[in-house]
PQR file of N, CA, C, O and H, with PARSE charges and radii, in Angstrom:
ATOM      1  N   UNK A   1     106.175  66.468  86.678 -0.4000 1.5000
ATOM      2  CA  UNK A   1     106.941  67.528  87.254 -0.0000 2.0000
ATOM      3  C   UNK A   1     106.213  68.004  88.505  0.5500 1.7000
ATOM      4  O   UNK A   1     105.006  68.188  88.350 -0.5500 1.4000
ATOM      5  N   UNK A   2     106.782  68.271  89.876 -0.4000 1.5000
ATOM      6  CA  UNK A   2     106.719  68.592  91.015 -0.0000 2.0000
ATOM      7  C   UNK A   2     107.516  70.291  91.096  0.5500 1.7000
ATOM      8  O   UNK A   2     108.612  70.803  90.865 -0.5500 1.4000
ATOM      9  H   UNK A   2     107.762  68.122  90.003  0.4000 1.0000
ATOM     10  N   UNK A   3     105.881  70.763  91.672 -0.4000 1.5000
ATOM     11  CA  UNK A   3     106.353  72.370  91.273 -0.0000 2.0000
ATOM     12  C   UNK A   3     105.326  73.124  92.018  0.5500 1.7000
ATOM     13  O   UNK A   3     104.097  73.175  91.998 -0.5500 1.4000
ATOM     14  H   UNK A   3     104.991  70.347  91.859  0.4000 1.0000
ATOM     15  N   UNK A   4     106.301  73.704  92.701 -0.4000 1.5000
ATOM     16  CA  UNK A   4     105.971  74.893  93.873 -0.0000 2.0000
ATOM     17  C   UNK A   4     106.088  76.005  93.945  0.5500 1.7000
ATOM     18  O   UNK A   4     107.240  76.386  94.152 -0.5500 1.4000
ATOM     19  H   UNK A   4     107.300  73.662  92.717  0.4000 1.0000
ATOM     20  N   UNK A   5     105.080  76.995  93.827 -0.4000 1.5000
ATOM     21  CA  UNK A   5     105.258  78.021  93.177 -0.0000 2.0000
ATOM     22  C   UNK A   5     104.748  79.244  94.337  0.5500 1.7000
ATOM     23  O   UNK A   5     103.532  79.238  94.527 -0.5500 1.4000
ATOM     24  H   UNK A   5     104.144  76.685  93.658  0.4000 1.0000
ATOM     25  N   UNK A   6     105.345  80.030  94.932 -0.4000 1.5000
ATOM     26  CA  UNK A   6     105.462  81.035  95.882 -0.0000 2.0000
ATOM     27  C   UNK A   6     105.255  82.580  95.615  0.5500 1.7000
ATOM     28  O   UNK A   6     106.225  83.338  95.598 -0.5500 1.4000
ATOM     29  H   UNK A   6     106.333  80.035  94.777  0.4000 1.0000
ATOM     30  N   UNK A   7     104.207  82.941  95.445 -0.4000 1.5000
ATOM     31  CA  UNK A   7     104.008  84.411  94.962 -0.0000 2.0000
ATOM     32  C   UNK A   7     103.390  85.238  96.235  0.5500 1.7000
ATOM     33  O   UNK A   7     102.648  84.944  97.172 -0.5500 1.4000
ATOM     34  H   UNK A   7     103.419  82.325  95.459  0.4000 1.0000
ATOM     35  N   UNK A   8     104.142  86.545  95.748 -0.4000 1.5000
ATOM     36  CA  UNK A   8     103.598  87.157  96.844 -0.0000 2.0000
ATOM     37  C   UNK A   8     103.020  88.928  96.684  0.5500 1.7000
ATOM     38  O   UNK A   8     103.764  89.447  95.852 -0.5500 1.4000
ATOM     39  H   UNK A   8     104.744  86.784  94.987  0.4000 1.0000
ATOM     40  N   UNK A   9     102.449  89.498  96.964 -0.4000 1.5000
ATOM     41  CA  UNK A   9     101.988  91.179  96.499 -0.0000 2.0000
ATOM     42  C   UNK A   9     101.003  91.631  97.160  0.5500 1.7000
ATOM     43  O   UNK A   9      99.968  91.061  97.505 -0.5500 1.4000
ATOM     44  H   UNK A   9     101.845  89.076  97.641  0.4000 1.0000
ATOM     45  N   UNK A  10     101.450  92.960  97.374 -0.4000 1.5000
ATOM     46  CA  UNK A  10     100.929  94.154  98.113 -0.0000 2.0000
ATOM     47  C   UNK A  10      99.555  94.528  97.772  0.5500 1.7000
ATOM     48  O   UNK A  10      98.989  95.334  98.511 -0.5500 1.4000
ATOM     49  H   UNK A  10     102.291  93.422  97.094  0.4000 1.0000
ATOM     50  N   UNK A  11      98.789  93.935  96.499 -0.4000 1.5000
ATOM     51  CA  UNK A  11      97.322  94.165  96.666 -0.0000 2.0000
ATOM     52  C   UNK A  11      96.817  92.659  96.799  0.5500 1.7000
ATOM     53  O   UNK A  11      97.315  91.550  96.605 -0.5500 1.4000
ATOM     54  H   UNK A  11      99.249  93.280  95.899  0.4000 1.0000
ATOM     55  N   UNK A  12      95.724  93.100  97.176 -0.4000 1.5000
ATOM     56  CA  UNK A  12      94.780  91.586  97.209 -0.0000 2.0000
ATOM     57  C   UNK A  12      93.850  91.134  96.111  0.5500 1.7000
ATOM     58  O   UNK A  12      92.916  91.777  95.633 -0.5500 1.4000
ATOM     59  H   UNK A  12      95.319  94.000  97.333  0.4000 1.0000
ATOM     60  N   UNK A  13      94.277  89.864  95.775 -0.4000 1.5000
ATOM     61  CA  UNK A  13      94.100  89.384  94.698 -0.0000 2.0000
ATOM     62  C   UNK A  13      92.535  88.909  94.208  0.5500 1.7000
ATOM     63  O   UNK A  13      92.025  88.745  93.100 -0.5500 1.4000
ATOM     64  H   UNK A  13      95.036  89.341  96.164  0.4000 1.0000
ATOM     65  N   UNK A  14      91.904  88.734  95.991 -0.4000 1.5000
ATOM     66  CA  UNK A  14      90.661  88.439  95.485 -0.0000 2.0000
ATOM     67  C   UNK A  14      89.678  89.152  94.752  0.5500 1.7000
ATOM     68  O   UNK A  14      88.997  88.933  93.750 -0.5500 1.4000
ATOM     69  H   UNK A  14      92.319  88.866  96.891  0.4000 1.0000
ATOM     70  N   UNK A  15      89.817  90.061  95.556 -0.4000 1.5000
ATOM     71  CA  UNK A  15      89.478  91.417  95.056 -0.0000 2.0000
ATOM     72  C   UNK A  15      89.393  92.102  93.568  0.5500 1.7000
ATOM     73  O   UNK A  15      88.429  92.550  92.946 -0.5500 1.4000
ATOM     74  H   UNK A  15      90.369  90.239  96.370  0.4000 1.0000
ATOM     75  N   UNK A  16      90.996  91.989  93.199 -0.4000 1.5000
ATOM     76  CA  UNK A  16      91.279  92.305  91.791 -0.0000 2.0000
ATOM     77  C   UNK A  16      90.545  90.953  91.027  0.5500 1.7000
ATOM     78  O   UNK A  16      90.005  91.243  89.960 -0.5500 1.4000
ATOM     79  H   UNK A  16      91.779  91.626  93.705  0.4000 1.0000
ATOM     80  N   UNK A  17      90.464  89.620  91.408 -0.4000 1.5000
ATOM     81  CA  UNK A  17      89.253  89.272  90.423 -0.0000 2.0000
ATOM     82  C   UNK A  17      87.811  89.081  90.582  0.5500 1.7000
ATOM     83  O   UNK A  17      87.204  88.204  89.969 -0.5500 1.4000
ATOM     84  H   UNK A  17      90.903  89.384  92.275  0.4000 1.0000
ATOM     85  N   UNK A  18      87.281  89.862  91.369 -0.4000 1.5000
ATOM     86  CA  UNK A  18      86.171  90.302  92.008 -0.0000 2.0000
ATOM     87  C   UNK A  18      85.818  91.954  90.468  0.5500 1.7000
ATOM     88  O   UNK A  18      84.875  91.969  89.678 -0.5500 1.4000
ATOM     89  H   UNK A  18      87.775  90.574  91.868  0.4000 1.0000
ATOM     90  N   UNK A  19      86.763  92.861  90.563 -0.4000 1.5000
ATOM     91  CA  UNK A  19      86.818  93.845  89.920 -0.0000 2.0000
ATOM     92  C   UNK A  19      86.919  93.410  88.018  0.5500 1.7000
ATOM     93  O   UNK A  19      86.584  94.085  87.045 -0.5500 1.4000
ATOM     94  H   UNK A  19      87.530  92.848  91.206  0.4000 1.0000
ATOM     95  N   UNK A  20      87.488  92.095  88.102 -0.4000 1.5000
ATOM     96  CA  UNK A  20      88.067  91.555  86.615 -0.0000 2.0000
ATOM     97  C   UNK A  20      89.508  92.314  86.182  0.5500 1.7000
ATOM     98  O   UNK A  20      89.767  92.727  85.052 -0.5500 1.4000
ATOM     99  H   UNK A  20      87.759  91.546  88.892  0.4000 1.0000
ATOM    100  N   UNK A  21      90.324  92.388  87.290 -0.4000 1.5000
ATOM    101  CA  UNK A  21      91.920  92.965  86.976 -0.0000 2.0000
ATOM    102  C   UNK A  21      92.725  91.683  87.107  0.5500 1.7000
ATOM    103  O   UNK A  21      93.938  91.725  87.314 -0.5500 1.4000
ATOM    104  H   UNK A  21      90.113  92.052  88.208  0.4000 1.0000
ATOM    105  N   UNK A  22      92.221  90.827  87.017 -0.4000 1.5000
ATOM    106  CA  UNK A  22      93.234  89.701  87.943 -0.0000 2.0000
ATOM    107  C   UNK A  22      92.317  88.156  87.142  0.5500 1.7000
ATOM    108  O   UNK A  22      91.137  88.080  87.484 -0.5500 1.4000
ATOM    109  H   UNK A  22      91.236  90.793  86.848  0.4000 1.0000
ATOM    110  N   UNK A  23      92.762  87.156  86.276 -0.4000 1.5000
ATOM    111  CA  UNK A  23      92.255  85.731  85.893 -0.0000 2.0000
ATOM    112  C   UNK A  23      91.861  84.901  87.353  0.5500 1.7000
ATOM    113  O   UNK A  23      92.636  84.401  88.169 -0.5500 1.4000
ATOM    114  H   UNK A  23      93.721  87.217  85.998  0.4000 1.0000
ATOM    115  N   UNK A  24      90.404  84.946  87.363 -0.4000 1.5000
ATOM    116  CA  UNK A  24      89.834  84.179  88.049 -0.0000 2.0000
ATOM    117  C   UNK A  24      90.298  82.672  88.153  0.5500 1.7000
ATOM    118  O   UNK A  24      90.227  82.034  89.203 -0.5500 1.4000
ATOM    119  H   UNK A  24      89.775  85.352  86.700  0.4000 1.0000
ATOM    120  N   UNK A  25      90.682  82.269  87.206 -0.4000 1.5000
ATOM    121  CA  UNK A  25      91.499  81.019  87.045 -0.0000 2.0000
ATOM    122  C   UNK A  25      92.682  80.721  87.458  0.5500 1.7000
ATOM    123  O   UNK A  25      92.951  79.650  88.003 -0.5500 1.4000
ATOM    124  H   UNK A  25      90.739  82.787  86.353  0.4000 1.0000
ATOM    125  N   UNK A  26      93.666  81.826  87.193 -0.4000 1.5000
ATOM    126  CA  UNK A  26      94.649  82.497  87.583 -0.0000 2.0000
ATOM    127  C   UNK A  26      94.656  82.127  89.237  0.5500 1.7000
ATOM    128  O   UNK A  26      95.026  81.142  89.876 -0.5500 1.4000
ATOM    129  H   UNK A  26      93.447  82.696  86.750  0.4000 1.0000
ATOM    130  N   UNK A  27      94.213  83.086  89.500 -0.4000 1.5000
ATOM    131  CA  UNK A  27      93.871  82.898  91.429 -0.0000 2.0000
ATOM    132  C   UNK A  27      93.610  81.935  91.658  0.5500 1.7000
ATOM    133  O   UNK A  27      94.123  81.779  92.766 -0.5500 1.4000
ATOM    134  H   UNK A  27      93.912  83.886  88.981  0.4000 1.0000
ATOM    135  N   UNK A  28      92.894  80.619  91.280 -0.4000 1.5000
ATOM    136  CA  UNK A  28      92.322  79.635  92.152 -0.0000 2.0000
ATOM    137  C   UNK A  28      93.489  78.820  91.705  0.5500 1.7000
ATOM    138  O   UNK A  28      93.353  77.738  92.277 -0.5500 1.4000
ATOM    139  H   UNK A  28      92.477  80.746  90.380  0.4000 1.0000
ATOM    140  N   UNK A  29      94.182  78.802  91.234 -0.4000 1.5000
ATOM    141  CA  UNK A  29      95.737  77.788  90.841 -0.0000 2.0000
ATOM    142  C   UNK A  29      96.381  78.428  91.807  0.5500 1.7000
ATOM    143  O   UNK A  29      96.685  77.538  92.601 -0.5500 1.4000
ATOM    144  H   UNK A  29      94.292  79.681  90.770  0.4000 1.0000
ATOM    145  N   UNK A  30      96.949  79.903  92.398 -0.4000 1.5000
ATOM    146  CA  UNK A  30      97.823  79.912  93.475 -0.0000 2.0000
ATOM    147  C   UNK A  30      97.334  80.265  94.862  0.5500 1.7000
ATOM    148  O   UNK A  30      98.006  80.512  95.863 -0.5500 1.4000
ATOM    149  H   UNK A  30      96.703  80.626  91.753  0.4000 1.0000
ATOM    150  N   UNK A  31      96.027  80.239  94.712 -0.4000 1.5000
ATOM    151  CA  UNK A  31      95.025  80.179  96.191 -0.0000 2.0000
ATOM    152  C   UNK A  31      95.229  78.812  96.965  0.5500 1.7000
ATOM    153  O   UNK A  31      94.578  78.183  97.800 -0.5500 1.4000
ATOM    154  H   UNK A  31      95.481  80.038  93.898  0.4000 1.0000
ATOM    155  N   UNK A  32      96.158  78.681  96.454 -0.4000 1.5000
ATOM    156  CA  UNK A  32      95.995  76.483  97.219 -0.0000 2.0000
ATOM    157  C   UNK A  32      95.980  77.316  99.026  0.5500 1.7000
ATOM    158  O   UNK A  32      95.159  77.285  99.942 -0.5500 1.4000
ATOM    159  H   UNK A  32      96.687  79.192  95.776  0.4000 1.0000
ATOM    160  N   UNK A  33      97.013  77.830  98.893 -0.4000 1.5000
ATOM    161  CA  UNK A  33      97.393  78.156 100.213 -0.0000 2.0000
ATOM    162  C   UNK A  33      97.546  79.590 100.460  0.5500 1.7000
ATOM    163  O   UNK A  33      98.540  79.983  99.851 -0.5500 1.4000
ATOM    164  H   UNK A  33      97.681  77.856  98.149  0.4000 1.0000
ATOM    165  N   UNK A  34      96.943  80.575 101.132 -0.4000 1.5000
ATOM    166  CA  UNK A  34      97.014  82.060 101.449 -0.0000 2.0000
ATOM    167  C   UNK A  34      97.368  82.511 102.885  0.5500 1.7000
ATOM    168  O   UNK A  34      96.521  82.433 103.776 -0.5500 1.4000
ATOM    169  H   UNK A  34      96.135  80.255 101.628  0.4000 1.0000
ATOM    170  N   UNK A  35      98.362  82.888 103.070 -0.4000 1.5000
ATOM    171  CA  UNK A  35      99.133  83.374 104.266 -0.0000 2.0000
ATOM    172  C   UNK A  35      98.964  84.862 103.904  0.5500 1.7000
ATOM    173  O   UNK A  35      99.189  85.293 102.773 -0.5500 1.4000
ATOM    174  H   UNK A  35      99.049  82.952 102.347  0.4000 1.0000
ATOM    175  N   UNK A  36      98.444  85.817 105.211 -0.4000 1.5000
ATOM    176  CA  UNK A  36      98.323  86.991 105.298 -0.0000 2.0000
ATOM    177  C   UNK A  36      99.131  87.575 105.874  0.5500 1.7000
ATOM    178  O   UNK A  36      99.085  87.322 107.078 -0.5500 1.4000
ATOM    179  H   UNK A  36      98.261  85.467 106.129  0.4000 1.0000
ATOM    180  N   UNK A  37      99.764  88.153 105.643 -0.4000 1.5000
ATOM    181  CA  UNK A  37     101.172  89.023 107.176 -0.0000 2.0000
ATOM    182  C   UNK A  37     100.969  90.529 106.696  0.5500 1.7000
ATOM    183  O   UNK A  37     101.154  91.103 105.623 -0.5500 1.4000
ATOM    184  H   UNK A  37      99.800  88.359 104.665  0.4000 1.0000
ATOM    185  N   UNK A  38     100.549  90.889 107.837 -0.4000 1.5000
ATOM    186  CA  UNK A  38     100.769  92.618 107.843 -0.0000 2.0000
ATOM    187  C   UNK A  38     101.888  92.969 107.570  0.5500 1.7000
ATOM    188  O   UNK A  38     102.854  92.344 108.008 -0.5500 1.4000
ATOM    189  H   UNK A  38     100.399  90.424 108.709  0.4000 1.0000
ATOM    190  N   UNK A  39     102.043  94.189 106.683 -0.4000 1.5000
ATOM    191  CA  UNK A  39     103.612  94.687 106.617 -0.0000 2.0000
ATOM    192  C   UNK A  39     104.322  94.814 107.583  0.5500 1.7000
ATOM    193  O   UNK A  39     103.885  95.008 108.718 -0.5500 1.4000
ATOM    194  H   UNK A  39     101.258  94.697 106.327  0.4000 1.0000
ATOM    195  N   UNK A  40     105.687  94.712 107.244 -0.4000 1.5000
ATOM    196  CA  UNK A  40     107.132  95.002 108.770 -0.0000 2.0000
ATOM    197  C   UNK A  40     105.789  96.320 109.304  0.5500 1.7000
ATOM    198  O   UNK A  40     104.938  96.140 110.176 -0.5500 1.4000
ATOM    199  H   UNK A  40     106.042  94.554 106.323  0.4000 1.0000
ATOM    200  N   UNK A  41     105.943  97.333 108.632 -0.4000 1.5000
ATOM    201  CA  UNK A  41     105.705  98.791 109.564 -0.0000 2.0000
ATOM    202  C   UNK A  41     104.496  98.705 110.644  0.5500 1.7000
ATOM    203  O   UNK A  41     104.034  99.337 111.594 -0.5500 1.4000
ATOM    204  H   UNK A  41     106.634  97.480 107.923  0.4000 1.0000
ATOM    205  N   UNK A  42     104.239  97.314 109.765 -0.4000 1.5000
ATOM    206  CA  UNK A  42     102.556  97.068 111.636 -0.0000 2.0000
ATOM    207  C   UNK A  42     103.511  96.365 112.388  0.5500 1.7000
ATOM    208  O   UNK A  42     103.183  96.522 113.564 -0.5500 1.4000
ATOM    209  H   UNK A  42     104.614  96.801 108.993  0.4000 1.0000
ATOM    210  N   UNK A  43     104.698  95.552 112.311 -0.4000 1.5000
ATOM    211  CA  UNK A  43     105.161  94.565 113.307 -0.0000 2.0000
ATOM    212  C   UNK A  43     106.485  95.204 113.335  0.5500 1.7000
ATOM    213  O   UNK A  43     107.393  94.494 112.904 -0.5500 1.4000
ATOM    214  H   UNK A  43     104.964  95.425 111.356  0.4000 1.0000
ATOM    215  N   UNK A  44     106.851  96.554 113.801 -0.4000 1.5000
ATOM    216  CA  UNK A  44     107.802  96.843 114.350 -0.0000 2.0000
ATOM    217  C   UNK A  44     108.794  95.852 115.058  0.5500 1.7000
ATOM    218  O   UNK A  44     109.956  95.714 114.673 -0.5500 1.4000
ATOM    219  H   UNK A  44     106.113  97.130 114.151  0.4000 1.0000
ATOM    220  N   UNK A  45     108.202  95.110 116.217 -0.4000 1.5000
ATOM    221  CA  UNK A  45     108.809  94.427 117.214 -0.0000 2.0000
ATOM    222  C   UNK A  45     109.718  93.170 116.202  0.5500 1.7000
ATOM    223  O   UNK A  45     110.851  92.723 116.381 -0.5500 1.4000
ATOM    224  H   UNK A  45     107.259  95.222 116.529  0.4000 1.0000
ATOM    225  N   UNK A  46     108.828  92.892 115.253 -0.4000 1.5000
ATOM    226  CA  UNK A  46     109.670  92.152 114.209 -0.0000 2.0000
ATOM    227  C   UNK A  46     111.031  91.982 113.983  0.5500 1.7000
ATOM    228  O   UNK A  46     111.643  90.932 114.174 -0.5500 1.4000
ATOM    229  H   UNK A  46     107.908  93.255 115.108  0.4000 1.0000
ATOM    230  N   UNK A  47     111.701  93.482 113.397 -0.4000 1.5000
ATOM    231  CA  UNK A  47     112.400  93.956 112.772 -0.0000 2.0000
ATOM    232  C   UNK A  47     113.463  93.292 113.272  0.5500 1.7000
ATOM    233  O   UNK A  47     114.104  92.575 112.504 -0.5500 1.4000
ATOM    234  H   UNK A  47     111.204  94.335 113.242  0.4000 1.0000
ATOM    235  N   UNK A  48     113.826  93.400 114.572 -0.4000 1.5000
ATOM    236  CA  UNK A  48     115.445  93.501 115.101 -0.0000 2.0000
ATOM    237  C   UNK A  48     115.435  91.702 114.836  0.5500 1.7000
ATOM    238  O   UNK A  48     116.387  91.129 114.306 -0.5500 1.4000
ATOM    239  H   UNK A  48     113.305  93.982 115.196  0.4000 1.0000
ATOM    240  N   UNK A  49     114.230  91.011 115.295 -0.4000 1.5000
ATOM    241  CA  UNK A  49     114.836  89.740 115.158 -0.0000 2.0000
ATOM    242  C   UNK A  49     114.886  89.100 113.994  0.5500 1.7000
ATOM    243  O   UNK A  49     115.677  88.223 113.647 -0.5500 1.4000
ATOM    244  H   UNK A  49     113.457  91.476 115.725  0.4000 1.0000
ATOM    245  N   UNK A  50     113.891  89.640 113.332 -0.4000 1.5000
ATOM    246  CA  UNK A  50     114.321  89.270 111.724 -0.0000 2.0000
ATOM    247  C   UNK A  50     115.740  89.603 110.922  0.5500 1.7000
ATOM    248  O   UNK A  50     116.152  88.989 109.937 -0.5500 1.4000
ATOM    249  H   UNK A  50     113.248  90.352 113.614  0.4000 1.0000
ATOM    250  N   UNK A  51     116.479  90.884 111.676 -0.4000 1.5000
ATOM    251  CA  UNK A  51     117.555  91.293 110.780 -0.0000 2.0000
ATOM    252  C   UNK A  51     118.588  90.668 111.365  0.5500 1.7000
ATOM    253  O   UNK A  51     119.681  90.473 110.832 -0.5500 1.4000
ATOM    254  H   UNK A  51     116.144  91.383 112.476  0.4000 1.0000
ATOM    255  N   UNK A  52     118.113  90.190 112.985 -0.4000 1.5000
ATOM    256  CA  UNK A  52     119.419  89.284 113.348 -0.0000 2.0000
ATOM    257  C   UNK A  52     119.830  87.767 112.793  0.5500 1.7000
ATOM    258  O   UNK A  52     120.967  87.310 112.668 -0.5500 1.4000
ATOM    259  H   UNK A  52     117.226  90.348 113.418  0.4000 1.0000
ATOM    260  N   UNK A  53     118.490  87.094 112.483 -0.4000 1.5000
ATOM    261  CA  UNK A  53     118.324  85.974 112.116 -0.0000 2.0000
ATOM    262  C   UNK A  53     118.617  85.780 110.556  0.5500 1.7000
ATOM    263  O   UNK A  53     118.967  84.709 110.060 -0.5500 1.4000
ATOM    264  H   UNK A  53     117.566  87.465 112.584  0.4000 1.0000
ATOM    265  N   UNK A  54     118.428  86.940 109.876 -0.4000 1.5000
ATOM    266  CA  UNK A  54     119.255  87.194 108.316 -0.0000 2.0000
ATOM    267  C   UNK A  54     120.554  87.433 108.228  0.5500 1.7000
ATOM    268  O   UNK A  54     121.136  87.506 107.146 -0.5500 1.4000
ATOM    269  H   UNK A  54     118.144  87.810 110.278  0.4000 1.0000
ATOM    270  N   UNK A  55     121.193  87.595 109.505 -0.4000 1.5000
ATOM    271  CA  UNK A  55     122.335  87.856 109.626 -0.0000 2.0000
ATOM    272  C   UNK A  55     123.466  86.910 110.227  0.5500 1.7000
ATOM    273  O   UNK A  55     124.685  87.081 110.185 -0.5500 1.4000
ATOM    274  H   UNK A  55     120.720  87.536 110.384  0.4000 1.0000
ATOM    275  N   UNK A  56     122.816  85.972 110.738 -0.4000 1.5000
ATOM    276  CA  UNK A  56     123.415  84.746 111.140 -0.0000 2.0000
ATOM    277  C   UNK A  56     123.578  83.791 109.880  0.5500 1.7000
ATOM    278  O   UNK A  56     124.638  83.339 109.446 -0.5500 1.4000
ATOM    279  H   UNK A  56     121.827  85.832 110.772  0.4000 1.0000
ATOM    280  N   UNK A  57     122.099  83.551 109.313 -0.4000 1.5000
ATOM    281  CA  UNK A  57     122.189  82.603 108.018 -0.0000 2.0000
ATOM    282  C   UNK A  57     123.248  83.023 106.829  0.5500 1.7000
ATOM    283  O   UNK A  57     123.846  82.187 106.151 -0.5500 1.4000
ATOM    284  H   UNK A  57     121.238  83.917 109.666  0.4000 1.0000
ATOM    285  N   UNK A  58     123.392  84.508 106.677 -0.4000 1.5000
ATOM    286  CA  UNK A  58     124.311  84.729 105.643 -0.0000 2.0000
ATOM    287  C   UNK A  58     125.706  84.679 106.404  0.5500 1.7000
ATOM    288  O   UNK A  58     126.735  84.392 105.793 -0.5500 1.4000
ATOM    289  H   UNK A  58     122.906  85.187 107.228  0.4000 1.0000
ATOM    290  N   UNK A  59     125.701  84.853 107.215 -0.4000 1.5000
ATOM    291  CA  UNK A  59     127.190  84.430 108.376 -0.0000 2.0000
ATOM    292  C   UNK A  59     127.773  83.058 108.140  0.5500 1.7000
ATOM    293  O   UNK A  59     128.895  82.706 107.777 -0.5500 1.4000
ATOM    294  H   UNK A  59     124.865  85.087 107.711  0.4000 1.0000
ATOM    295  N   UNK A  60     126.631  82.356 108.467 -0.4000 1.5000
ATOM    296  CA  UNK A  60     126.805  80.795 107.806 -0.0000 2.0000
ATOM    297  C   UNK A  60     126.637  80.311 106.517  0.5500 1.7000
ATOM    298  O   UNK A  60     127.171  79.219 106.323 -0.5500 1.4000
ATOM    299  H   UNK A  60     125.719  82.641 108.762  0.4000 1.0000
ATOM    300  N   UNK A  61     126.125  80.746 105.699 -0.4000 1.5000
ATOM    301  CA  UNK A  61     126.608  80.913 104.232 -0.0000 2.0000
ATOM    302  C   UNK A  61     127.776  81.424 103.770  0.5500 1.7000
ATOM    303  O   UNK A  61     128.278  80.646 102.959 -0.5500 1.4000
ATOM    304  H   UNK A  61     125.691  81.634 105.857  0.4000 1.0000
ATOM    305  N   UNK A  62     128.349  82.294 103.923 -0.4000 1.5000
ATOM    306  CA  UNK A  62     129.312  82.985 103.878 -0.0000 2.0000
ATOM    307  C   UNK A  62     131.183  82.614 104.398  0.5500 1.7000
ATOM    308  O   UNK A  62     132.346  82.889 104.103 -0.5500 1.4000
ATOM    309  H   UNK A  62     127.941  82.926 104.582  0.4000 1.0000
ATOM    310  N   UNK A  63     130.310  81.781 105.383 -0.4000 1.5000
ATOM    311  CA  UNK A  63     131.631  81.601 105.973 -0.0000 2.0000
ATOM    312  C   UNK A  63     132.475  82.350 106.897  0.5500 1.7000
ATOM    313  O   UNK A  63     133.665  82.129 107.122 -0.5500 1.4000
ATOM    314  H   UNK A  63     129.365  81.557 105.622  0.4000 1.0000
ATOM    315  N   UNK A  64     131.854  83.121 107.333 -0.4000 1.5000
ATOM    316  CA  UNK A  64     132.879  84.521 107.881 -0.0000 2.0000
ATOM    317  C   UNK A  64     131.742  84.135 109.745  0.5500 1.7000
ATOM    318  O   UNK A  64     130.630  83.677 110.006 -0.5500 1.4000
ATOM    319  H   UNK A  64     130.888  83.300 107.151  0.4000 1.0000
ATOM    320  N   UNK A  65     132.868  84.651 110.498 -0.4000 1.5000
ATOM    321  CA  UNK A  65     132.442  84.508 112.029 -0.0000 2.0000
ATOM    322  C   UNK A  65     131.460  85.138 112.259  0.5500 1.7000
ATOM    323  O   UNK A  65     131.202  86.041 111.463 -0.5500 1.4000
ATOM    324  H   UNK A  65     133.771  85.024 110.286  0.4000 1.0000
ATOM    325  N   UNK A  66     130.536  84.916 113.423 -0.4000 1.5000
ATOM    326  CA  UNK A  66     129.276  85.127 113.453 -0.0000 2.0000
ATOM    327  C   UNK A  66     129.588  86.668 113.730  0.5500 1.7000
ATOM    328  O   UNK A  66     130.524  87.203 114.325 -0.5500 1.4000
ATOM    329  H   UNK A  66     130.745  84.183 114.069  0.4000 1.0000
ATOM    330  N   UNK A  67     128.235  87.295 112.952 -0.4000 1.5000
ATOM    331  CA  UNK A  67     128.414  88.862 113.311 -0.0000 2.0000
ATOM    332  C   UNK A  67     127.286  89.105 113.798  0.5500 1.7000
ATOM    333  O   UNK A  67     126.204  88.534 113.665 -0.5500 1.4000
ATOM    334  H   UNK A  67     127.475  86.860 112.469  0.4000 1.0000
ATOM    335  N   UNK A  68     127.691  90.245 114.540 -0.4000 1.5000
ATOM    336  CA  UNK A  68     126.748  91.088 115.367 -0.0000 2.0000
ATOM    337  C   UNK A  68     126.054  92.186 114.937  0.5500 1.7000
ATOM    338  O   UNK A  68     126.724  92.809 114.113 -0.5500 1.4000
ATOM    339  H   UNK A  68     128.570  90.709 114.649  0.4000 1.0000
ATOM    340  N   UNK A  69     124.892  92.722 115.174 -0.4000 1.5000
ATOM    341  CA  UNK A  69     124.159  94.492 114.927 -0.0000 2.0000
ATOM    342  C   UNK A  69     125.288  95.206 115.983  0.5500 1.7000
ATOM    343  O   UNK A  69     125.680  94.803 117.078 -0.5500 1.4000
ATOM    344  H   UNK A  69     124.348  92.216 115.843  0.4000 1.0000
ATOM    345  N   UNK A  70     125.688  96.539 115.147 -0.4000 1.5000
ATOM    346  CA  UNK A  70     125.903  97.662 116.007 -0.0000 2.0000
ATOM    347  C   UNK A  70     124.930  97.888 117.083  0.5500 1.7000
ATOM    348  O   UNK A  70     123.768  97.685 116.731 -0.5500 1.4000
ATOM    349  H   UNK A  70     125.370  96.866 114.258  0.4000 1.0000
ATOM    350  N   UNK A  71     125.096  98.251 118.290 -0.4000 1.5000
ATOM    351  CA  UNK A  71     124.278  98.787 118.619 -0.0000 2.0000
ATOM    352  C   UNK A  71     123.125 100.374 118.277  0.5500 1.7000
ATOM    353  O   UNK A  71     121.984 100.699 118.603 -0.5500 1.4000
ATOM    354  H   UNK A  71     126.041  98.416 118.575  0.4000 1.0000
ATOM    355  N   UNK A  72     124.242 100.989 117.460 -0.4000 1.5000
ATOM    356  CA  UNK A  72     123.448 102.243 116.663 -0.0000 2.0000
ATOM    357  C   UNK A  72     122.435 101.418 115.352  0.5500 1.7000
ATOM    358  O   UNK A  72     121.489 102.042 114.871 -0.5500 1.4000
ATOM    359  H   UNK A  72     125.170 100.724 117.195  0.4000 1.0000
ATOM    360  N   UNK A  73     122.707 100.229 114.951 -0.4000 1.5000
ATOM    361  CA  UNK A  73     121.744  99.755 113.767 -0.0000 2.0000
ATOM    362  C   UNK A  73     120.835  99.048 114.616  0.5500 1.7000
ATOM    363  O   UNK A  73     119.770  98.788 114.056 -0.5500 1.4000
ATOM    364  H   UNK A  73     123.475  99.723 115.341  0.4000 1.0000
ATOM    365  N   UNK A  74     120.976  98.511 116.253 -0.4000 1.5000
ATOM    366  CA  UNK A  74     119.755  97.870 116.551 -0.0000 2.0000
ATOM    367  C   UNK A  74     118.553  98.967 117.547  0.5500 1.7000
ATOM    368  O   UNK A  74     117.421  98.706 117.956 -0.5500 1.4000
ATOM    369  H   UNK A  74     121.841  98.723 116.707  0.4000 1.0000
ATOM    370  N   UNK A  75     119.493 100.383 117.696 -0.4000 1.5000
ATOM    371  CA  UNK A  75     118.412 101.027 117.637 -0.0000 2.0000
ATOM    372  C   UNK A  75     118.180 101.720 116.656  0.5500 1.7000
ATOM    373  O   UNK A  75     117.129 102.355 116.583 -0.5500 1.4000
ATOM    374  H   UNK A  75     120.412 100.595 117.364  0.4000 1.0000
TER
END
């Protein structure tokens, strides 16, 4: 079995098994790969293109013509 497993959370994990809150074993099975991203609220500039680009894909999922941000929701 081929299996990919994607977790993600707001504290840091090394840490918690540094403290013993968190299976040291545990962590080194989903440590393969660690991507750090500051929350949206540090990357403001983010926002608008992320909500446009969520908004196209469900456009095209959906089926329905491409939609646009109000301009009152893109400021």
């Amino acid at each position: 079995m081929d299996v990919k497993l994607i977790a993600a959370t707001q504290i840091t994990l090394s840490e918690q098994v540094d403290v013993g809150h968190f299976r040291a074993d545990l962590y080194h099975r989903l440590a393969v790969v660690v991507l750090q991203l500051p929350p949206l609220r540090e990357r403001s500039d983010n926002i608008l293109a992320l909500a446009r680009t969520l908004l196209q894909q469900y456009s095209a999922v959906y089926g329905v013509s491409r939609q646009r941000l109000s301009q009152a929701a893109e400021a």
